[in-house]
MOPAC internal coordinates of N, CA, C and O (Angstrom, degrees):
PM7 1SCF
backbone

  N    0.0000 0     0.00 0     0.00 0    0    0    0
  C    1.4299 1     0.00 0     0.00 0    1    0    0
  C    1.5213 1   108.45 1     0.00 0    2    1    0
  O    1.2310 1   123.56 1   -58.16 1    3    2    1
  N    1.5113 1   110.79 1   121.84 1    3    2    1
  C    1.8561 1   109.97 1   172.38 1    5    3    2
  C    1.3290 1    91.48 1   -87.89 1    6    5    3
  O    1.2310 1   124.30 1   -33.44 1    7    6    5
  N    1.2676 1   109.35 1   146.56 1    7    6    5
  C    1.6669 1   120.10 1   141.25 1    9    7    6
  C    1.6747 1   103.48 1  -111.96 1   10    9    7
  O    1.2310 1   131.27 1   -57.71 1   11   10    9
  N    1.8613 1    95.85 1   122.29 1   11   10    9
  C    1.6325 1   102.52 1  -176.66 1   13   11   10
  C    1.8179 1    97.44 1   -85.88 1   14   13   11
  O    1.2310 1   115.52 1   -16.59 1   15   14   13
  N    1.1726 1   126.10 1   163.41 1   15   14   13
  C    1.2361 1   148.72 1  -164.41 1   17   15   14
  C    1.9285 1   104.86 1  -179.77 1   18   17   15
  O    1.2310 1   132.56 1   -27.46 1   19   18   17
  N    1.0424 1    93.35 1   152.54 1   19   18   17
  C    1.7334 1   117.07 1   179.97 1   21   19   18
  C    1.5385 1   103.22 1   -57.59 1   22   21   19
  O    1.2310 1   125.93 1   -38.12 1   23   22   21
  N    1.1165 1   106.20 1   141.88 1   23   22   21
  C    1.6604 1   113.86 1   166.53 1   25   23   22
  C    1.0896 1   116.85 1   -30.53 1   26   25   23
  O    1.2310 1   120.30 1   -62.13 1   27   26   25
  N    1.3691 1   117.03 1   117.87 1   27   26   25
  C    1.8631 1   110.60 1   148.59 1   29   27   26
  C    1.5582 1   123.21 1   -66.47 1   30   29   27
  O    1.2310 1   118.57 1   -28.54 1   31   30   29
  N    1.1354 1   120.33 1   151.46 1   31   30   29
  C    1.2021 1   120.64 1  -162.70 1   33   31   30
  C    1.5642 1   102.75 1  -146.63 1   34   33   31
  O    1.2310 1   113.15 1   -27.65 1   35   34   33
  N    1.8246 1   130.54 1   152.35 1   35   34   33
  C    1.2442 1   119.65 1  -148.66 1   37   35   34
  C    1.2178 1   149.50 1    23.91 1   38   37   35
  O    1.2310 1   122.44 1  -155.42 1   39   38   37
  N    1.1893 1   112.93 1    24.58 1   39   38   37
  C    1.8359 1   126.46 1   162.52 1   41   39   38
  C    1.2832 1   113.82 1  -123.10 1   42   41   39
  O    1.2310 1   116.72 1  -119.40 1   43   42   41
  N    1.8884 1   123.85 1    60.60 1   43   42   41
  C    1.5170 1   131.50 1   165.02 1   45   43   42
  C    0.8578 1   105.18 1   -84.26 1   46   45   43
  O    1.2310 1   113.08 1   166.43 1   47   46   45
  N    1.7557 1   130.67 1   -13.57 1   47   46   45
  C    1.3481 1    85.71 1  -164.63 1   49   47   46
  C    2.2708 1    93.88 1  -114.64 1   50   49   47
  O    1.2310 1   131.69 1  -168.74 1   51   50   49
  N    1.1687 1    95.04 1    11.26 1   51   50   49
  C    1.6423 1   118.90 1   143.67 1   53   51   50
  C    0.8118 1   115.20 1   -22.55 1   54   53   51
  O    1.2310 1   137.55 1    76.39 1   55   54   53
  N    1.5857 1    83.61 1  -103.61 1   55   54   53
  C    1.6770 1   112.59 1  -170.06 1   57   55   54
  C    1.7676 1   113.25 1   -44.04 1   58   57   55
  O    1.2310 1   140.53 1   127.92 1   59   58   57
  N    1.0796 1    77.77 1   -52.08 1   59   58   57
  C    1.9415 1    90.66 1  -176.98 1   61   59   58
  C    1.8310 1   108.31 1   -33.49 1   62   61   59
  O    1.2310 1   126.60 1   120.50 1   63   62   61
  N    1.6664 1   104.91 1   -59.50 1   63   62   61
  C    1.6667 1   115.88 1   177.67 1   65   63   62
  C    1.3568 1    94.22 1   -49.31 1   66   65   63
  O    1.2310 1   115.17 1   129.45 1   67   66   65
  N    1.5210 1   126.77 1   -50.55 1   67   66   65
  C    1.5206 1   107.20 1  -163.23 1   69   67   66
  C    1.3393 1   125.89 1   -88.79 1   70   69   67
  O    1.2310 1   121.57 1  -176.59 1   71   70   69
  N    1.2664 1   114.59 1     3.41 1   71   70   69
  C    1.8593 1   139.57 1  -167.27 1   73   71   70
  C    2.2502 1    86.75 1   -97.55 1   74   73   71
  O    1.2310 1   132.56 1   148.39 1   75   74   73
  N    1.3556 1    93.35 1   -31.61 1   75   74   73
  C    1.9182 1    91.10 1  -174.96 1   77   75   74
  C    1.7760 1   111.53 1   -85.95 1   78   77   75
  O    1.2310 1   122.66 1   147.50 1   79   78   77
  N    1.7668 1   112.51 1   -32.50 1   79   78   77
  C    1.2384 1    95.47 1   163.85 1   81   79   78
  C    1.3605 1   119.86 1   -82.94 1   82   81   79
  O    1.2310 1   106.55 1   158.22 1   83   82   81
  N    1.1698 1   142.62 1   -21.78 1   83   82   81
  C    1.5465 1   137.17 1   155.28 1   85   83   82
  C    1.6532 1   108.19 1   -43.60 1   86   85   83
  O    1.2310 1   126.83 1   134.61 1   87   86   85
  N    1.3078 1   104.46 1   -45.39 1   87   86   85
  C    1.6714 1    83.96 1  -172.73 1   89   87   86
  C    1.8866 1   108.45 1   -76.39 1   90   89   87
  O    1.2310 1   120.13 1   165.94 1   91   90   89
  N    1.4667 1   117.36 1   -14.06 1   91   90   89
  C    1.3758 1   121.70 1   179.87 1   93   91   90
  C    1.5300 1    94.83 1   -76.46 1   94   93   91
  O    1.2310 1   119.61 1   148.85 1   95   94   93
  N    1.4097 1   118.35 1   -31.15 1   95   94   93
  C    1.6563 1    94.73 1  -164.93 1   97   95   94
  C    1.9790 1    97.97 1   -95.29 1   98   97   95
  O    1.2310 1   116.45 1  -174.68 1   99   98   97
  N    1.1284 1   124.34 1     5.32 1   99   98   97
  C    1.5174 1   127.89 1   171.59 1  101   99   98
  C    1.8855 1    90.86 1  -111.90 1  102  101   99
  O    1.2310 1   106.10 1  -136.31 1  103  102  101
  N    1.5345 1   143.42 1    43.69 1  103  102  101
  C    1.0306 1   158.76 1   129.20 1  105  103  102
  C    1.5868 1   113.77 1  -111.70 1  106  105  103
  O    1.2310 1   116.77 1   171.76 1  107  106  105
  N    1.7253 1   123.75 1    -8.24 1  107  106  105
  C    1.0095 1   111.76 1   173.89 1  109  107  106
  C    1.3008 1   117.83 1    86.71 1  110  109  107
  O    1.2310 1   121.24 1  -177.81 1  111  110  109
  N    1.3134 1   115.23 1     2.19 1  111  110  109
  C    1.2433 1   121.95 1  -157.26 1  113  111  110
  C    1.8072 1   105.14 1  -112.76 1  114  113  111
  O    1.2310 1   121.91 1  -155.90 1  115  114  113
  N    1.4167 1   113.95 1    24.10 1  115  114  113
  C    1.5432 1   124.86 1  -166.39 1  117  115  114
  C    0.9388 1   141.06 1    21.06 1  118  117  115
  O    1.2310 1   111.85 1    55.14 1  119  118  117
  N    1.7011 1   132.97 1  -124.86 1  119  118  117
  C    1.0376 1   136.16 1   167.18 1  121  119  118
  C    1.5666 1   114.75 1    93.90 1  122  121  119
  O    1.2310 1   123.08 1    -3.90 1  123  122  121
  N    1.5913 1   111.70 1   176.10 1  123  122  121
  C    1.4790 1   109.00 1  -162.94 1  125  123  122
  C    1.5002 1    95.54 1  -138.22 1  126  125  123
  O    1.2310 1   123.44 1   -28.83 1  127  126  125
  N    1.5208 1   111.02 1   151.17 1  127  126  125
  C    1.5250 1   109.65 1   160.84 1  129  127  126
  C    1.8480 1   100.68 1  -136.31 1  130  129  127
  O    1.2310 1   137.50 1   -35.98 1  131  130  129
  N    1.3983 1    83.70 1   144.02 1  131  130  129
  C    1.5145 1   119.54 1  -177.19 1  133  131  130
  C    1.4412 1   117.68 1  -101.38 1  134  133  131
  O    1.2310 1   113.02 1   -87.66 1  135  134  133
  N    1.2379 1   130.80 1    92.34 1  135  134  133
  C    1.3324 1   121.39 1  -165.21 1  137  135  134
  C    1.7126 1    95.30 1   -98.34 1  138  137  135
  O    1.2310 1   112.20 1   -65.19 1  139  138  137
  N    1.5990 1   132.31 1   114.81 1  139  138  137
  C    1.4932 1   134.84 1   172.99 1  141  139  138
  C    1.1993 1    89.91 1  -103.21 1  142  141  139
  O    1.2310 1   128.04 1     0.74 1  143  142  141
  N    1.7896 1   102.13 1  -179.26 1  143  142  141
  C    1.2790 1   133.37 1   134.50 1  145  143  142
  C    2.0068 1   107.62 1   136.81 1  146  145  143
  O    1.2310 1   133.85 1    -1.99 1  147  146  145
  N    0.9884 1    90.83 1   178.01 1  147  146  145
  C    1.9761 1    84.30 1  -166.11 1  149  147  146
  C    1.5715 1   108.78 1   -62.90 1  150  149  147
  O    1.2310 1   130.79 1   -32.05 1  151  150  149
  N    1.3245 1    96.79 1   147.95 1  151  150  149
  C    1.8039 1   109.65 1   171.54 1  153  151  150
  C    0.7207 1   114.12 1   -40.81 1  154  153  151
  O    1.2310 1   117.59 1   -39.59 1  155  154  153
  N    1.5166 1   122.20 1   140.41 1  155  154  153
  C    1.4582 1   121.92 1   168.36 1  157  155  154
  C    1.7324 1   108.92 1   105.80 1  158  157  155
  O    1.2310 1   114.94 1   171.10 1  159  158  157
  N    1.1607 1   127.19 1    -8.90 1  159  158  157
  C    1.2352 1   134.78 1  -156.82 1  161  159  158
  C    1.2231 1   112.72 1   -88.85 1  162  161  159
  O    1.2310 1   125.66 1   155.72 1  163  162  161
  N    1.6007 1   106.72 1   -24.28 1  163  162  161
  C    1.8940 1    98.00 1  -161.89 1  165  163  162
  C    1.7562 1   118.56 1   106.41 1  166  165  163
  O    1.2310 1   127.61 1  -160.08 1  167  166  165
  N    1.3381 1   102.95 1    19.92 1  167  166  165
  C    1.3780 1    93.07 1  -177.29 1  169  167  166
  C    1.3142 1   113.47 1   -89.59 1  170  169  167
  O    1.2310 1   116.62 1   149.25 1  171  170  169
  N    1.6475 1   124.03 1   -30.75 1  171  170  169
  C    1.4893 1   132.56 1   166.99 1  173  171  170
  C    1.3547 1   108.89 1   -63.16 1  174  173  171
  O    1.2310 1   117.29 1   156.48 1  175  174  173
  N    1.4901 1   122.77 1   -23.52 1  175  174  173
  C    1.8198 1   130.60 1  -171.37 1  177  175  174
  C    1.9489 1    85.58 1   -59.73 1  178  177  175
  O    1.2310 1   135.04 1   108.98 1  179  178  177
  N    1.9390 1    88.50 1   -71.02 1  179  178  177
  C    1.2732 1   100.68 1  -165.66 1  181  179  178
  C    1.3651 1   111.94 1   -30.73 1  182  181  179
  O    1.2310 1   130.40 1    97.93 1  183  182  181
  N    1.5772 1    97.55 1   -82.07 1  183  182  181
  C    1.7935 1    99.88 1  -177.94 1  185  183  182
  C    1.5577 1   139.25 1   -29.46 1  186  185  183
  O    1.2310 1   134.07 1   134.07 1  187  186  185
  N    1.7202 1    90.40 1   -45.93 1  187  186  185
  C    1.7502 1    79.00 1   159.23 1  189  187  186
  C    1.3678 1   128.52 1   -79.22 1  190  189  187
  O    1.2310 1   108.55 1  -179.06 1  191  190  189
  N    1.2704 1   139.02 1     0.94 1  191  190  189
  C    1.2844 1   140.23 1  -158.77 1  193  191  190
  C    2.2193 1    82.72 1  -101.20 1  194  193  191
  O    1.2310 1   130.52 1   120.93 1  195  194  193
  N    1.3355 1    97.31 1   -59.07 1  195  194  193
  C    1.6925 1    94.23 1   170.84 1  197  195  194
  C    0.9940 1   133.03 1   -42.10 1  198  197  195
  O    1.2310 1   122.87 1   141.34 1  199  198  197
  N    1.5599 1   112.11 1   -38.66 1  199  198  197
  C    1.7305 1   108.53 1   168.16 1  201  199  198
  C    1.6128 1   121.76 1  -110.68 1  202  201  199
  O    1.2310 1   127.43 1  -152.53 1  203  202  201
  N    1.1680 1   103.31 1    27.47 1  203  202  201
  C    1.7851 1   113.81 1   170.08 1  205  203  202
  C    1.9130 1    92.89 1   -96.05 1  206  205  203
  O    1.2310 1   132.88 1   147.15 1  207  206  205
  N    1.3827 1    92.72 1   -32.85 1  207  206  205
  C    1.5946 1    91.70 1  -169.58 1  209  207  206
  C    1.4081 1   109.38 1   -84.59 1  210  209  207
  O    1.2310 1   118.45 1   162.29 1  211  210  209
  N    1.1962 1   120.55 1   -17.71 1  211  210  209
  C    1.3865 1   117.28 1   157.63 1  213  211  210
  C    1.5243 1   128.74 1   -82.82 1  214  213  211
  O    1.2310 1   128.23 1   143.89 1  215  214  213
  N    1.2393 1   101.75 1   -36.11 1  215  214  213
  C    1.6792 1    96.34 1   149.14 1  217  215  214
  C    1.2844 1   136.93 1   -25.79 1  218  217  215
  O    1.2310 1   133.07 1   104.49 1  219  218  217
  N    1.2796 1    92.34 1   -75.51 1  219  218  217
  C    1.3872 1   120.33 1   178.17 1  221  219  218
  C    1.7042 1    99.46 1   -42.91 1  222  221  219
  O    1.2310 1   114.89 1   139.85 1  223  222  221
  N    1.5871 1   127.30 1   -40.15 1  223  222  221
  C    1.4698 1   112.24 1   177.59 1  225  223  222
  C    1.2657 1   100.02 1  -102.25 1  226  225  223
  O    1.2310 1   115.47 1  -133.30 1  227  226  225
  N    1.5437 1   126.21 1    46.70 1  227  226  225
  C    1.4976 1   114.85 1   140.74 1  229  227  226
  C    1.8814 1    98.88 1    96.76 1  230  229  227
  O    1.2310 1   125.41 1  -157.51 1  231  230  229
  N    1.1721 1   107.20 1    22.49 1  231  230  229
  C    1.7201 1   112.02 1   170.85 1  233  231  230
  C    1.1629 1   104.78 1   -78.78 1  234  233  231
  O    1.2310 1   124.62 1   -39.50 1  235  234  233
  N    1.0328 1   108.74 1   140.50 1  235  234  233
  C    1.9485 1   107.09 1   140.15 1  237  235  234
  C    1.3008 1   103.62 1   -95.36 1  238  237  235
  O    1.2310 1   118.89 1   -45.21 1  239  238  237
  N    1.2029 1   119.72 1   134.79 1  239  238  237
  C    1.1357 1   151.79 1   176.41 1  241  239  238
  C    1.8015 1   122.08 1   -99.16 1  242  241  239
  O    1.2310 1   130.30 1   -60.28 1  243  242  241
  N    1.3927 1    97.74 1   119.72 1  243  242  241
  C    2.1622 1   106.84 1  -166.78 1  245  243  242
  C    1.5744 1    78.26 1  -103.35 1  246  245  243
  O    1.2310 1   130.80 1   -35.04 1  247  246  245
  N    1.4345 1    96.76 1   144.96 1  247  246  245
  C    1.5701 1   109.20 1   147.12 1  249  247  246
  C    1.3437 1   108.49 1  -148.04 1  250  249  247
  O    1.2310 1   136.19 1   -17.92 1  251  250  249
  N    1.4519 1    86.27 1   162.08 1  251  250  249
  C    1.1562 1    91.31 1  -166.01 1  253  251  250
  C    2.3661 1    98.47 1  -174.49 1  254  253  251
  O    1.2310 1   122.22 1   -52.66 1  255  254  253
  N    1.4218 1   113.35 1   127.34 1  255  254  253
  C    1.4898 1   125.59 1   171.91 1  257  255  254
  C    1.2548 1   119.67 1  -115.43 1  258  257  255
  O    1.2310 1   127.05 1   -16.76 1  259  258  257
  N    1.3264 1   104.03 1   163.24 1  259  258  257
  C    1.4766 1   114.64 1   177.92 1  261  259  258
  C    1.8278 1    86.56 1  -120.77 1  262  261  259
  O    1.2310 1   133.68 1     5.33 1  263  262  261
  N    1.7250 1    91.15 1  -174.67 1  263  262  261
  C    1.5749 1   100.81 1  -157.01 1  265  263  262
  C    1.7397 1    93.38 1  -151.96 1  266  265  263
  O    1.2310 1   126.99 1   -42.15 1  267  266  265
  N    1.1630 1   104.17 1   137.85 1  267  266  265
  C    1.8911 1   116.26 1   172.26 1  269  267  266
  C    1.6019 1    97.64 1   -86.03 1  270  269  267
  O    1.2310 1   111.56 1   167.62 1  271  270  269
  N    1.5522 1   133.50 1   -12.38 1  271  270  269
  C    1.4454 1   102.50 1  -171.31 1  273  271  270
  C    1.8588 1    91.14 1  -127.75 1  274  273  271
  O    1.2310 1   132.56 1   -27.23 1  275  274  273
  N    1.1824 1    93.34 1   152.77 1  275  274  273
  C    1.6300 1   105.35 1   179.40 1  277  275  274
  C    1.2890 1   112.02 1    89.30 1  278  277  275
  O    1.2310 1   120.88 1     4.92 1  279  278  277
  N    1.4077 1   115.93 1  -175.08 1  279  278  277
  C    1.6429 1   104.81 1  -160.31 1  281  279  278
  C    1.7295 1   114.95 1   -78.20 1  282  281  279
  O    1.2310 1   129.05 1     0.99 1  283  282  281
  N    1.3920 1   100.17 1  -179.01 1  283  282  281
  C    1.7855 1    98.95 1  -169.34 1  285  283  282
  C    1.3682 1    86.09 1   -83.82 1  286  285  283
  O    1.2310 1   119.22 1   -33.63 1  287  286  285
  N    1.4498 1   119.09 1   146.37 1  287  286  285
  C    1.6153 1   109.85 1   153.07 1  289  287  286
  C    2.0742 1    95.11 1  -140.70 1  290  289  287
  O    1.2310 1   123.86 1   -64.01 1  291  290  289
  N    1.2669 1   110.20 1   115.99 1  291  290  289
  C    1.4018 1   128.08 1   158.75 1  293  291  290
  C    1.4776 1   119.22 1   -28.81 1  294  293  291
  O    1.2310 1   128.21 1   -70.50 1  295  294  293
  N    1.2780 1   101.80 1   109.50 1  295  294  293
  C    1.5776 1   108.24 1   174.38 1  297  295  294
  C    1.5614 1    89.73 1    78.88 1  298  297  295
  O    1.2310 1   101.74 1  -149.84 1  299  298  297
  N    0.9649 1   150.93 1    30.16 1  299  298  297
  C    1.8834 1   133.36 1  -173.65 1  301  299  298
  C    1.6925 1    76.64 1   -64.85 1  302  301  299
  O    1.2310 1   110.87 1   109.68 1  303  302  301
  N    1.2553 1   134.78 1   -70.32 1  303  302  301
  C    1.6764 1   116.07 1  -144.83 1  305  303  302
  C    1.0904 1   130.39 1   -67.98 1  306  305  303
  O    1.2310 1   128.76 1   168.10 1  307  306  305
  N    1.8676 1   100.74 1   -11.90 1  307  306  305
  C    1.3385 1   113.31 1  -173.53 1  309  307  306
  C    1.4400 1    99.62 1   -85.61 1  310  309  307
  O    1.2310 1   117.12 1   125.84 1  311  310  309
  N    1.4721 1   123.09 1   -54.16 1  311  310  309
  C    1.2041 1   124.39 1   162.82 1  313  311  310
  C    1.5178 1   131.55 1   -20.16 1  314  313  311
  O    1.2310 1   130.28 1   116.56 1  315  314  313
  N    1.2558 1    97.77 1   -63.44 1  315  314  313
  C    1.6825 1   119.49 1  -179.67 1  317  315  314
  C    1.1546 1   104.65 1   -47.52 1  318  317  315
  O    1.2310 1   117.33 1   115.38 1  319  318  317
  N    1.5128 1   122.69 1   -64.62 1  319  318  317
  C    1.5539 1   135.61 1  -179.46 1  321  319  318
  C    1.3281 1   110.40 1   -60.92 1  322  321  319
  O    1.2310 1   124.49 1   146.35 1  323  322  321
  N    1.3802 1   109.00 1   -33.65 1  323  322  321
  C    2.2143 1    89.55 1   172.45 1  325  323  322
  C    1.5240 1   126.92 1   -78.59 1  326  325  323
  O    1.2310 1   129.20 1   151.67 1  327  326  325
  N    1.4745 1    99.87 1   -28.33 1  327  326  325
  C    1.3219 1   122.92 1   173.63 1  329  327  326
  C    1.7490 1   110.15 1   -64.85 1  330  329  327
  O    1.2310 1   115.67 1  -172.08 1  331  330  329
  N    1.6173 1   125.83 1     7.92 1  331  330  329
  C    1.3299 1   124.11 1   166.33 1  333  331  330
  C    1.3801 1   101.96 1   -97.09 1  334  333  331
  O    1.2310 1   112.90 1   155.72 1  335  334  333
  N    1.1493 1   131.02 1   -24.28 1  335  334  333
  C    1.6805 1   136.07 1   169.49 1  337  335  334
  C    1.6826 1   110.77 1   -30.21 1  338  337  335
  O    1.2310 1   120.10 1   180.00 1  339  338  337

């Protein structure tokens, strides 16, 4: 599934880091990315723009968030994202 949205704009050299671990984990070669940094920034922009674009070359795509309000629950994103299987 794409969700289309407007150009991103100033995060090439972003996207780029996250366009290189997709191609390491379609080499088999794994690994994880961690997208931080304060609210408001663009990290959900980013992420979806990263995995529409991997879509688009034939990913399946997990999602899956965590949350600052309400209770802690362990693994919620990992969870969330396997539970689309």
């Amino acid at each position: 599934m794409l969700i289309r949205s407007p150009e991103l704009v100033g995060r090439d050299e972003e996207l780029r880091a996250l366009a290189g671990a997709f191609d390491d984990a379609l080499a088999w070669r794994g690994g994880a990315v961690f997208l931080t940094g304060e609210s408001g920034i663009g990290k959900s922009r980013l992420a979806r723009e990263a995995a529409n674009r991997a879509a688009g070359r034939g990913a399946r795509v997990l999602r899956g968030q965590g949350s600052a309000v309400g209770p802690v629950v362990p693994f919620r994103p990992l969870a969330e994202a396997l539970l689309s299987l």
